[in-house]
C-alpha positions as CSV (number, residue, x, y, z in Angstrom):
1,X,-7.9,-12.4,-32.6
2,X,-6.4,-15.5,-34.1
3,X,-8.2,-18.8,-34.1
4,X,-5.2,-20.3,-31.9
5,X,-5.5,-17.0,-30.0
6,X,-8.9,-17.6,-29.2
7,X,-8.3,-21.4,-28.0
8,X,-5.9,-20.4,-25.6
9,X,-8.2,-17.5,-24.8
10,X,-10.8,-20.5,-23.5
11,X,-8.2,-22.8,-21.7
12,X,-7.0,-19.8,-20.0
13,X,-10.9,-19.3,-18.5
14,X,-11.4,-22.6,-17.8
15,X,-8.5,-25.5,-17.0
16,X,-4.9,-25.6,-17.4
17,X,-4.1,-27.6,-21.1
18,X,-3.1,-31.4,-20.2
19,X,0.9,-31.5,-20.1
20,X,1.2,-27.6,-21.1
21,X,4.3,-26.1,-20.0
22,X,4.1,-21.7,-20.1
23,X,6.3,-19.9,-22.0
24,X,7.0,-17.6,-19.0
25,X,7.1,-19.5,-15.8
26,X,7.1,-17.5,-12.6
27,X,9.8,-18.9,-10.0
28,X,8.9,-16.6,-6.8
29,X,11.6,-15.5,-4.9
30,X,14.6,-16.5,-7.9
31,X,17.8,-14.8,-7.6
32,X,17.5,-12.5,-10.6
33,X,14.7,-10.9,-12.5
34,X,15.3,-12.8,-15.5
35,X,15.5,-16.2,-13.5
36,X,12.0,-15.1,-11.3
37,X,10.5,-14.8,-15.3
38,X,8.1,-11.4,-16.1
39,X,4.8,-11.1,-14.5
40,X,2.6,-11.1,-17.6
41,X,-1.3,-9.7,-17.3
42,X,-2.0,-9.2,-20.6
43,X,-5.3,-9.2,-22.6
44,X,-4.1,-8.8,-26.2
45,X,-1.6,-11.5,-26.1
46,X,-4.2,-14.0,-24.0
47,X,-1.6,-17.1,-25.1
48,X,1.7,-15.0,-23.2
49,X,-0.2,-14.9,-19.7
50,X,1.2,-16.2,-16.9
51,X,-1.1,-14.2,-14.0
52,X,-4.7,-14.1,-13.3
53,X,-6.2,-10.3,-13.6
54,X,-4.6,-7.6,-15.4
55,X,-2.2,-4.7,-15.0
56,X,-3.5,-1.4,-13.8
57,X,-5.5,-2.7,-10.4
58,X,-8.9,-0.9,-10.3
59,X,-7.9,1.1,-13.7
60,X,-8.4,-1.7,-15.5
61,X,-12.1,-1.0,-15.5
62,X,-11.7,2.5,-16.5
63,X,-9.0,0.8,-19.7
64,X,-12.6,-1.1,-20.6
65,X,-14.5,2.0,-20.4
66,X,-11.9,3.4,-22.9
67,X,-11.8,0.4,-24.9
68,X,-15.6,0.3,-25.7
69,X,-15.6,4.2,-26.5
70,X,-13.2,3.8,-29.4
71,X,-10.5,6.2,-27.6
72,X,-8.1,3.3,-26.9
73,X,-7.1,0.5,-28.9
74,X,-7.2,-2.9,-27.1
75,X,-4.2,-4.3,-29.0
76,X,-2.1,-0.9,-27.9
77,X,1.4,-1.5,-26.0
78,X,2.9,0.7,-23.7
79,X,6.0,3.2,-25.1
80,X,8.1,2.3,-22.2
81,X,11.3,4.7,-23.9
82,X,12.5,6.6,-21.7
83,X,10.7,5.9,-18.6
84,X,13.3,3.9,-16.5
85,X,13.6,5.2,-12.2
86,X,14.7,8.3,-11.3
87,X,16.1,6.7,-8.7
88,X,17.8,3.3,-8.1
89,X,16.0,1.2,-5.9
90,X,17.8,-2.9,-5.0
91,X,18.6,-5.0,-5.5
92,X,18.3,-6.5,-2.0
93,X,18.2,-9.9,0.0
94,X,14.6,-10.0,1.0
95,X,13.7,-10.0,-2.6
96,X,15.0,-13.5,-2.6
97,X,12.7,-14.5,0.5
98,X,9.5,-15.6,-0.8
99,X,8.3,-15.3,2.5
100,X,9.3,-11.8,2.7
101,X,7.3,-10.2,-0.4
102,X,4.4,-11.6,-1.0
103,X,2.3,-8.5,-2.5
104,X,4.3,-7.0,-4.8
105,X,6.9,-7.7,-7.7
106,X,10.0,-6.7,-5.9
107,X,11.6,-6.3,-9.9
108,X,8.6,-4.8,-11.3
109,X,10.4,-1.1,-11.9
110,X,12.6,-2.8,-13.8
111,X,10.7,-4.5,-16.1
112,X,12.0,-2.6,-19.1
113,X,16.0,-3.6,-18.5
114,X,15.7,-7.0,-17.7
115,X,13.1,-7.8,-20.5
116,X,13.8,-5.5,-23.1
117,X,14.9,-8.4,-25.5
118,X,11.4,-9.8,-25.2
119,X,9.0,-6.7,-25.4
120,X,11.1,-5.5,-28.8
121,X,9.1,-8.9,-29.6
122,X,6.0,-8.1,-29.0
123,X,5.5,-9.1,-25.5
124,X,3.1,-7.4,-23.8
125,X,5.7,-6.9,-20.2
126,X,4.9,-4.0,-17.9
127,X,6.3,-2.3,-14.7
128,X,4.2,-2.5,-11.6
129,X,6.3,-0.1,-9.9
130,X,7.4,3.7,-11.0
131,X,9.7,5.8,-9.5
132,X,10.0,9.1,-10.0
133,X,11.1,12.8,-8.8
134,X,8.7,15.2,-7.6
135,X,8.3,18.7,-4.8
136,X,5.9,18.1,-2.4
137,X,4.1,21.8,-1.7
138,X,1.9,21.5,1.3
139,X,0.8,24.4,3.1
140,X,1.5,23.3,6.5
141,X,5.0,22.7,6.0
142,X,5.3,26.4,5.4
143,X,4.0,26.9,8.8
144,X,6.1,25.0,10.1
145,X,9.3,26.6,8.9
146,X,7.8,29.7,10.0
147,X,7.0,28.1,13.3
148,X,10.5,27.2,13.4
149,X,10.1,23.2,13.3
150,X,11.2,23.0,10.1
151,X,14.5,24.7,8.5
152,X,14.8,25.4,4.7
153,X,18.1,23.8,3.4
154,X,17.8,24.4,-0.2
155,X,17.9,20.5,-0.9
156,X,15.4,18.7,1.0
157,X,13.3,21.2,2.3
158,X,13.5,25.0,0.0
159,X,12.9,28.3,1.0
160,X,8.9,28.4,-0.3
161,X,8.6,25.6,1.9
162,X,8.5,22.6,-0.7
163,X,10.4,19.5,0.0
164,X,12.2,17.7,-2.9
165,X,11.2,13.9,-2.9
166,X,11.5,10.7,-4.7
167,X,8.3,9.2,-5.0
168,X,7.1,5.5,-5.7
169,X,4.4,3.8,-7.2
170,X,3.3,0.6,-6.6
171,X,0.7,-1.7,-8.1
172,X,-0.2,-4.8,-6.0
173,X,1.3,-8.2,-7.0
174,X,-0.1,-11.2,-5.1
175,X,2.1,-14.6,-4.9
176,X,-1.2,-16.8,-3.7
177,X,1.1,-19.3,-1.6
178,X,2.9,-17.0,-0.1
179,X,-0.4,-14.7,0.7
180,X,-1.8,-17.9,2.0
181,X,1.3,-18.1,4.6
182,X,1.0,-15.1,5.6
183,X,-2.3,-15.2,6.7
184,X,-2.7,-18.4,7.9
185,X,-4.6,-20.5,5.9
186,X,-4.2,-22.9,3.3
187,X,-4.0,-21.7,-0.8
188,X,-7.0,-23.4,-1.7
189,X,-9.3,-21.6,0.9
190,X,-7.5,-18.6,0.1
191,X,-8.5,-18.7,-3.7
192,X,-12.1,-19.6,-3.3
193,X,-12.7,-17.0,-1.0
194,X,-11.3,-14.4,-3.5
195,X,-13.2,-16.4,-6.4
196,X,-16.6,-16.2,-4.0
197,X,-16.2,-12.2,-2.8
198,X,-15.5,-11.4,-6.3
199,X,-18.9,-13.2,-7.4
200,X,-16.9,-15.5,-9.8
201,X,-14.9,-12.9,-11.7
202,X,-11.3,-14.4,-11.5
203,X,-12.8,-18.1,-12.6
204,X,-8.5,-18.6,-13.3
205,X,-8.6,-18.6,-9.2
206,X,-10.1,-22.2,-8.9
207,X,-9.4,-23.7,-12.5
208,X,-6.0,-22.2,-13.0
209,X,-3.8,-24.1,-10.0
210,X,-0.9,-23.2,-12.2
211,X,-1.2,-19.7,-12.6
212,X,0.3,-18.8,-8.4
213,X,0.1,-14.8,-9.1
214,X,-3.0,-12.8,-9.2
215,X,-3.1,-9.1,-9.8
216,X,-6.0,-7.6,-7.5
217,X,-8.4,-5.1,-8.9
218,X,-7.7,-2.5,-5.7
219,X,-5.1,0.3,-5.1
220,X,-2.0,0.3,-4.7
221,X,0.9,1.8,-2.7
222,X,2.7,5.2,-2.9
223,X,6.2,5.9,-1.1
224,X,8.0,9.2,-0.6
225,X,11.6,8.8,0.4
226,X,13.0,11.9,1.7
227,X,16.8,12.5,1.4
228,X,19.1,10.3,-0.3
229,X,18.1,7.6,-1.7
230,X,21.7,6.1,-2.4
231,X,22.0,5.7,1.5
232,X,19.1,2.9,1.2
233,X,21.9,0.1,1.5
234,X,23.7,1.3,4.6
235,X,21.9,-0.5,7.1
236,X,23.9,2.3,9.1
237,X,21.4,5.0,8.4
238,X,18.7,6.4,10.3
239,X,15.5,5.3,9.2
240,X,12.4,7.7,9.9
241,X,8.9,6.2,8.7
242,X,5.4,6.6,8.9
243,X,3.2,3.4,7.5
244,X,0.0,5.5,6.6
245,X,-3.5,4.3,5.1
246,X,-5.6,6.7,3.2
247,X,-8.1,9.0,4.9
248,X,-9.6,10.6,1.6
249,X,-11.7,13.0,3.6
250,X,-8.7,14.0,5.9
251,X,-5.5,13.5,3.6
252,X,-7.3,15.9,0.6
253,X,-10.2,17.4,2.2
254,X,-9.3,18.6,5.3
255,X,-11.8,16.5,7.5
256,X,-11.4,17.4,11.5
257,X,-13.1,14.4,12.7
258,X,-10.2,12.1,13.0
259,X,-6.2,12.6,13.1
260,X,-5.0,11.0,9.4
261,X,-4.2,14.7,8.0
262,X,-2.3,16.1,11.1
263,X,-0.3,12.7,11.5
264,X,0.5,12.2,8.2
265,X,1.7,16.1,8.0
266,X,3.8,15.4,11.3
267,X,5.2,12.0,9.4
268,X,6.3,14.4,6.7
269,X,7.7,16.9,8.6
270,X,9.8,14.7,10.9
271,X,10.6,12.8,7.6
272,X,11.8,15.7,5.9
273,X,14.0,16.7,9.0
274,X,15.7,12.8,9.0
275,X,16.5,13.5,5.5
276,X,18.3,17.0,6.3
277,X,20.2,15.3,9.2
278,X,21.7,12.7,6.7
279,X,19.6,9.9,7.2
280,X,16.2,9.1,5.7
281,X,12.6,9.6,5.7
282,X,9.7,7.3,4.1
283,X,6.2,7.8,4.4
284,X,3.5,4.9,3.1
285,X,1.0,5.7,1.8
286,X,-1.7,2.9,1.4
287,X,-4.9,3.0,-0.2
288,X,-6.8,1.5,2.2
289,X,-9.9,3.9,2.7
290,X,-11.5,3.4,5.5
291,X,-9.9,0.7,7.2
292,X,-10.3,-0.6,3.6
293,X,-14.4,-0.5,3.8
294,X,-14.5,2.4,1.4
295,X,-15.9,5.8,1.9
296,X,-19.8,4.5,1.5
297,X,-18.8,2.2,4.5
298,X,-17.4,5.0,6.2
299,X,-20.0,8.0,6.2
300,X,-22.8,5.1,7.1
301,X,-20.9,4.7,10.2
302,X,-20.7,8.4,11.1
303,X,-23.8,8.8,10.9
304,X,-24.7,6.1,12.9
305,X,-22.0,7.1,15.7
306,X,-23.4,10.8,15.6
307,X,-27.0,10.0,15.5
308,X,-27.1,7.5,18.4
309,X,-28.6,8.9,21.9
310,X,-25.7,10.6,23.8
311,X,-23.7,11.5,20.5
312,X,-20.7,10.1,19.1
313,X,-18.6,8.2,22.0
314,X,-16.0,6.3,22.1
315,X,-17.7,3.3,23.6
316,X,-19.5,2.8,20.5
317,X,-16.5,3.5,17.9
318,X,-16.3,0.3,16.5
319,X,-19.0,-1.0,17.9
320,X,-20.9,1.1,15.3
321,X,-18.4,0.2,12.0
322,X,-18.8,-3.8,13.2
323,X,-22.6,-3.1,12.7
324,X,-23.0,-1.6,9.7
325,X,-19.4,-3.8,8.1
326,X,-19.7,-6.4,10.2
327,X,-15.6,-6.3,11.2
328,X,-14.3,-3.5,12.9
329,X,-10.9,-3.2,10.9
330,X,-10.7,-4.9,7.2
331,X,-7.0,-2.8,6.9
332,X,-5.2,-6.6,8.4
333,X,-1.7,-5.1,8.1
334,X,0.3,-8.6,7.2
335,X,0.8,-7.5,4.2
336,X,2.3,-4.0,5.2
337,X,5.9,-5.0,6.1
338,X,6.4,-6.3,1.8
339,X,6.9,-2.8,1.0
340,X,9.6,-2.3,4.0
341,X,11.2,-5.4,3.4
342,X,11.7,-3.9,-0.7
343,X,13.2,-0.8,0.5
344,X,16.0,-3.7,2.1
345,X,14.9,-1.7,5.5
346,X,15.6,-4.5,8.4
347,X,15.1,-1.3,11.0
348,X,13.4,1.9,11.5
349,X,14.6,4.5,14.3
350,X,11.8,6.6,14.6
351,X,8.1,5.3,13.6
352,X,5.8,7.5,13.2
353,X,2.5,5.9,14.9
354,X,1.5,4.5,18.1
355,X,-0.5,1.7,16.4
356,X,0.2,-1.2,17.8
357,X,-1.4,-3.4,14.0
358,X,1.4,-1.5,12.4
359,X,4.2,-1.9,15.1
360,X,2.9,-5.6,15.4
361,X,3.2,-6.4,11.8
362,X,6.3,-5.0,11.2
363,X,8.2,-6.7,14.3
364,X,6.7,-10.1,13.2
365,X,9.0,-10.0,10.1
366,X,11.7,-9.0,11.5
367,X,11.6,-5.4,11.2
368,X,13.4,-3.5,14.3
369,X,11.8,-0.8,15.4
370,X,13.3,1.9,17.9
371,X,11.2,4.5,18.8
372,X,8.0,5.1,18.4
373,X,6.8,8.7,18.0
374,X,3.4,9.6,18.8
375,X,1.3,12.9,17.0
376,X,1.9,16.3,19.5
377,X,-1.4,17.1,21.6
378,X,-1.7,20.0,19.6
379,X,-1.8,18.7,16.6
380,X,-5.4,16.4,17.1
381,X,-8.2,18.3,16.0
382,X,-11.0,18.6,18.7
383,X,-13.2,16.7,17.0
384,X,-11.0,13.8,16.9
385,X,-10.5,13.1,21.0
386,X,-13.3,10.4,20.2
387,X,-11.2,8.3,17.9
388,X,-8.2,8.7,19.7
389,X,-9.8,7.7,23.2
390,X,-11.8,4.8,21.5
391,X,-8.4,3.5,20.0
392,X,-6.5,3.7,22.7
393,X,-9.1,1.6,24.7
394,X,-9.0,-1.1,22.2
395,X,-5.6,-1.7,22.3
396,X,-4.8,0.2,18.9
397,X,-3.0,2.3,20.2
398,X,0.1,2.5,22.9
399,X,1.7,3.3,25.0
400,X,-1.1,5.0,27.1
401,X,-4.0,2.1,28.6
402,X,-7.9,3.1,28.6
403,X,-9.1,1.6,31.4
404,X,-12.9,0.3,30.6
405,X,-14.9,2.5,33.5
406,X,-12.6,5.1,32.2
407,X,-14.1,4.8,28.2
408,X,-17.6,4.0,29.3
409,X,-18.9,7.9,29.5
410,X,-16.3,9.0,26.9
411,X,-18.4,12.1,26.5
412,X,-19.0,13.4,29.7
413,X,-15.8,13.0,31.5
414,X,-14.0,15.7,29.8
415,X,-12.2,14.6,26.9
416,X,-10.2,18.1,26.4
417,X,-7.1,15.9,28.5
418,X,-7.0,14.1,24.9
């Protein structure tokens, strides 16, 4: 590193350099990519940043790891040749709201057309978003088509039972005023909190007022579009989505305590049958494990449901994640609706979930929402009738009220009606 380098390394950690103006400004919610300026996270090129974090969200650590072993070289750039979207995605208007997107950079799959002039300099630009082409091959969906609920076309859904997607990934992107909005509260209070739960690590959070975009150290997002994608700006076309946050021990492992695996299998499957009637599926996937409390969080709590006196109950559901979490839910679905709103989706026919944080979220930015379509009784594991009583009772879940006498003895009133 440079002498000069290494001076703008220590400004960067500290304060913002009396009268500096950046090379790169970010204008949030500009008309064009090249207008908005390139989200810049670099760490070789320390005097080009214009973010606070890094690219890569919790990989970063793992990009240390391979630093300090000698099997990466720090000052390494990215070979972006030949690695433009499968698939076109936008431009549409809600990338222009800054209200709309807050979470993500709504032109960060395009990184390599719109900034190509600068990274043949040496600029150290890269995507935050992929898209790409892919079969999913899940087991159940052959049942299905030999059930009968799911016919093989030969384009979306094939004869082995496969179903041809485009699939998108996306790394979070945080615009800190518009975060603030969206929650509430004011910028300031929003950055020290971040600074404080992160035990200081973004310092650029309170000294860096300038810098207005952070990139988180969490996951991110995946979307699977089923059909064509092409029909994305016809506001005409029927829209079939399922906003889903990851179960780890369901979604991969097969886990019958709770309902993530069979909803997100019927999301697919109704998905899949929207893109064969000419309109589209999308499912969400959002890495979010458990209720965003992680998987530690998570296995404390069942054991402390299943080892209180009377067994697990839904009285005590959340009663028992508050206690050993101290909230109930740290999923807080405002920021949800940012990837809807980059997909230009303004409506969606058929929604996959009865969740009333999800419905809420999206109908408070304007997302219409037709029908909501609720997992088939046979499809919820036995073990599960505890969740889904104890979420219908705290108002999680509609259309169907819990009374409170009726949750009380959750166990002993014959839950098999679930």
């Amino acid at each position: 590193m440079t002498r000069s380098n290494r001076v703008d390394h220590i400004r960067l950690t500290s304060h913002p350099a009396p009268g500096a103006v950046h090379d790169f400004p970010i204008h949030w919610g500009a008309p064009t990519a090249r207008e908005r300026g390139p989200v810049i996270g670099t760490v070789s090129r320390p005097q080009d940043r214009n973010v606070i974090g890094t690219h890569g969200g919790s990989y970063s650590v793992y990009r240390a790891l391979a630093v300090s072993s000698g099997a990466l070289d720090p000052l390494r750039r990215p070979d972006l040749h030949n690695t433009h979207p499968a698939a076109n995605v936008g431009p549409f208007e809600q990338w222009i709201d800054p209200q709309k997107i807050v979470s993500l950079d709504p032109w960060g799959h395009l990184v390599g057309e719109n900034f190509a002039t600068e990274i043949a300099e040496g600029i150290d630009i890269r995507p935050s978003i992929a898209i790409t082409k892919a079969r999913l091959d899940l087991i159940e969906l052959q049942s299905a088509i030999t059930a009968g609920r799911l016919k093989h076309d030969g384009e979306v859904v094939h004869a082995n039972g496969s179903v041809s997607v485009v699939k998108i990934a996306i790394d979070p992107v945080w615009h800190l005023p518009g975060l603030a909005a969206r929650f509430g509260t004011t910028e300031n209070n929003l950055r020290r909190q971040l600074f404080e739960q992160t035990a200081g690590m973004f310092p650029e959070l309170v000294t860096r007022p300038d810098l207005q975009v952070f990139l988180p150290p969490i996951g991110g997002i995946t979307a699977y579009l089923f059909g064509d994608v092409t029909k994305l700006p016809d506001h005409t076309t029927k829209i079939t989505c399922r906003v889903h946050d990851e179960c780890n021990g369901s979604d991969v492992f097969g886990s019958d305590i709770c309902t993530c695996r069979p909803y997100l299998i019927h999301g697919i499957e109704e998905c899949a049958k929207a893109g064969q009637n000419g309109g589209l599926g999308i499912i969400i996937y959002n890495r979010k494990e458990g209720r965003a409390l992680g998987e530690v969080t998570k296995f404390l709590v069942y054991n402390a449901r299943k080892r209180q006196e009377g067994g697990d109950a839904a009285a005590q559901y959340f009663e028992r994640t508050e206690c050993v979490a101290g909230v109930q839910d740290a999923r807080f679905q405002q920021l949800m609706p940012d990837v809807i709103h980059w997909l230009g989706l303004k409506r969606i026919d058929r929604f996959i979930s009865m969740s009333d944080m999800k419905h809420d979220a999206l109908t408070s930015q304007g997302v219409e929402i037709i029908e909501r379509v609720s997992i088939p009784d046979d499809m919820i594991p036995a073990d599960a009738h505890v969740e889904m009583t104890a979420k219908k009772a705290a108002g999680y879940y509609s259309p169907e009220p819990v009374k409170p006498e009726d949750l009380a003895d959750s166990v002993g009133r014959s839950l098999e009606k679930y």
